[in-house]
C-alpha positions in Angstrom: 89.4 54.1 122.2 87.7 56.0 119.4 85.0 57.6 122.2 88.1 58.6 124.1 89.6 60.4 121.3 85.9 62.1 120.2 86.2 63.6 123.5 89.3 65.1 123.4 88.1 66.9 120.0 84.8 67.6 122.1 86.8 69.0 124.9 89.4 71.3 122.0 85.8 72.3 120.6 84.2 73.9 124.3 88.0 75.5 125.1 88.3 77.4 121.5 84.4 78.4 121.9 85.3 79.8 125.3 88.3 82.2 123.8 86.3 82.6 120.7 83.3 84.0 122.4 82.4 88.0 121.8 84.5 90.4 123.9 87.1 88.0 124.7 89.7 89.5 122.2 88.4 93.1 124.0 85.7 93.6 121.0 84.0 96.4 123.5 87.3 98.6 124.1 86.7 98.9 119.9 82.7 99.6 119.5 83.7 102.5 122.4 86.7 103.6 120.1 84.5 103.6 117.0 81.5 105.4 118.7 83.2 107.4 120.7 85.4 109.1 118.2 82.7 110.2 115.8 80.8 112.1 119.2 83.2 113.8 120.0 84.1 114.9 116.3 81.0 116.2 116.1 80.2 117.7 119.6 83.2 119.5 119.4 82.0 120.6 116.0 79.1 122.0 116.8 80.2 123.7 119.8 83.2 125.1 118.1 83.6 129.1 118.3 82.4 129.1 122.1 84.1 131.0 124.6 86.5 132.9 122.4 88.6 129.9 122.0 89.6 130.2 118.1 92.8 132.4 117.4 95.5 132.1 115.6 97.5 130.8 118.2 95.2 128.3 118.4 94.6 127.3 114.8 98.7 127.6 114.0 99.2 124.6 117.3 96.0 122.8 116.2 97.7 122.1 112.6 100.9 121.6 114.5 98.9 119.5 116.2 96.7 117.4 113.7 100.5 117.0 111.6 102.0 115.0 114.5 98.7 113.2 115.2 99.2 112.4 111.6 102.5 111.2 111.9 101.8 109.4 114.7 99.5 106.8 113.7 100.6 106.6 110.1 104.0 105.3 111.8 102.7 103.2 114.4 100.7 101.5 111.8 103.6 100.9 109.5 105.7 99.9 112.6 102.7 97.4 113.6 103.1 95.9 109.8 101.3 92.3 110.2 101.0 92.6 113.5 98.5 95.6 113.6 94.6 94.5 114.7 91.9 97.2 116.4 91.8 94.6 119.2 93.6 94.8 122.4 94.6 91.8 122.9 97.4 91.0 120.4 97.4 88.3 117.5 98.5 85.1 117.9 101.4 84.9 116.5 102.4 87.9 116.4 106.1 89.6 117.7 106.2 92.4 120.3 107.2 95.1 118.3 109.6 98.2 120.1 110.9 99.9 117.0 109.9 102.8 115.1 107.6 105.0 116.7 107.4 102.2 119.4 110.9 103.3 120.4 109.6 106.9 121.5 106.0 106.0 122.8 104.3 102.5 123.5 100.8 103.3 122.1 101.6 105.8 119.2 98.4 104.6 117.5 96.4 106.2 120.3 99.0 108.9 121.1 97.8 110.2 117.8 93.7 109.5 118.5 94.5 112.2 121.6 96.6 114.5 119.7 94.0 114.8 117.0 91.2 115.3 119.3 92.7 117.9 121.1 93.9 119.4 117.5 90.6 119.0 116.2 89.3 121.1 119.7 91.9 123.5 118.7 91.2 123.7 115.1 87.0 124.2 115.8 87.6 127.2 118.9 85.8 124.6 121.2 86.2 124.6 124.9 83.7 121.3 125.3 86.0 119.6 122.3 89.1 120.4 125.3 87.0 118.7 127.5 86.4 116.1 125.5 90.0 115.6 124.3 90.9 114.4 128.0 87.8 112.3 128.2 90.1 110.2 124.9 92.8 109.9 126.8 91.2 108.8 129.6 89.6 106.7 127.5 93.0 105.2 125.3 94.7 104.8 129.0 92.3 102.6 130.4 92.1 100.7 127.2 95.5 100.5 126.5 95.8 99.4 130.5 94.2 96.1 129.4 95.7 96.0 126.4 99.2 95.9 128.2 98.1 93.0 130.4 97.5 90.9 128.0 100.9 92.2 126.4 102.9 91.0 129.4 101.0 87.9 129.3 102.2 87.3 125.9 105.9 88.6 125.4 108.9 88.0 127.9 110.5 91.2 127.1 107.3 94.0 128.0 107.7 94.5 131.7 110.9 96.0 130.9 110.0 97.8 127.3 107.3 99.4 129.9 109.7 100.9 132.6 112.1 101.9 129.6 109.1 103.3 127.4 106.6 105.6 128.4 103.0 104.6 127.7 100.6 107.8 125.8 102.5 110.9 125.5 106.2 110.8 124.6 108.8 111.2 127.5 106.3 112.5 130.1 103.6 109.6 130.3 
């Protein structure tokens, strides 16, 4: 009986090891995130002031810019509140959370990663930092596309937050 039972344990052991084990919790979507931020901060830096790109126009949208960013992921982390982890897949025990900025945009967090990239492109006069900026959200969609799955997988209620919720930019996507 007592073999049977060390088993059991053995067996509980293997199966949390297997859903413990690096990248299972989508640790690789986050070393991208945290690498690839800083490059593109910088390259867009250093290229900034290329092609003509810096105007007023351009400096006036990419504050505009950098304040809504700002807004953005300040509220989506305040919305988040205990539920808020860098991972993509979400935390056990957590809720599905769909107020706040969550009401207007289903990834605000990243929302505002884009908008600052693109305001940071703006803000530097840098045509490669454009570029960039739609490398970021090409980026944030496909992470937040397995982000979602595992959402669905989790909480009852997502499929349809996700047809009445758009996913990266505000009422168009």
């Amino acid at each position: 009986m007592l073999e049977q039972g060390e088993d059991m344990v053995n067996a509980q052991s293997v199966t949390q090891a297997a859903t413990d084990r690096f990248g299972s919790r989508g640790e690789w979507w986050v070393i991208a995130q945290f690498t690839l931020g800083p490059l593109v901060a910088l390259a867009t830096w250093l290229t900034g002031g290329q092609g003509g790109v810096t105007s007023g126009v351009g400096i006036g949208v990419g504050l505009a810019l950098a304040g809504v960013a700002g807004v953005f992921v300040l509220g989506g982390v305040i919305s988040l509140g205990r539920n808020l982890t860098a991972l993509p897949k979400p935390i056990d025990n957590g809720e599905m959370v769909a107020s706040g900025l969550y009401r207007v945009v289903r990834h605000p967090i990243y929302a505002g990663i884009i908008l600052g990239a693109l305001a940071w492109a703006l803000l530097c006069g840098s045509l490669i930092g454009l570029a960039l900026s739609v490398g970021v959200f090409i980026f944030f969609d496909r992470k937040s596309r397995r982000e979602e799955a595992w959402l669905v997988e989790r909480y009852a209620g997502y499929r349809a937050y996700q047809r009445r919720v758009k996913k990266l930019l505000p009422f168009i996507y």
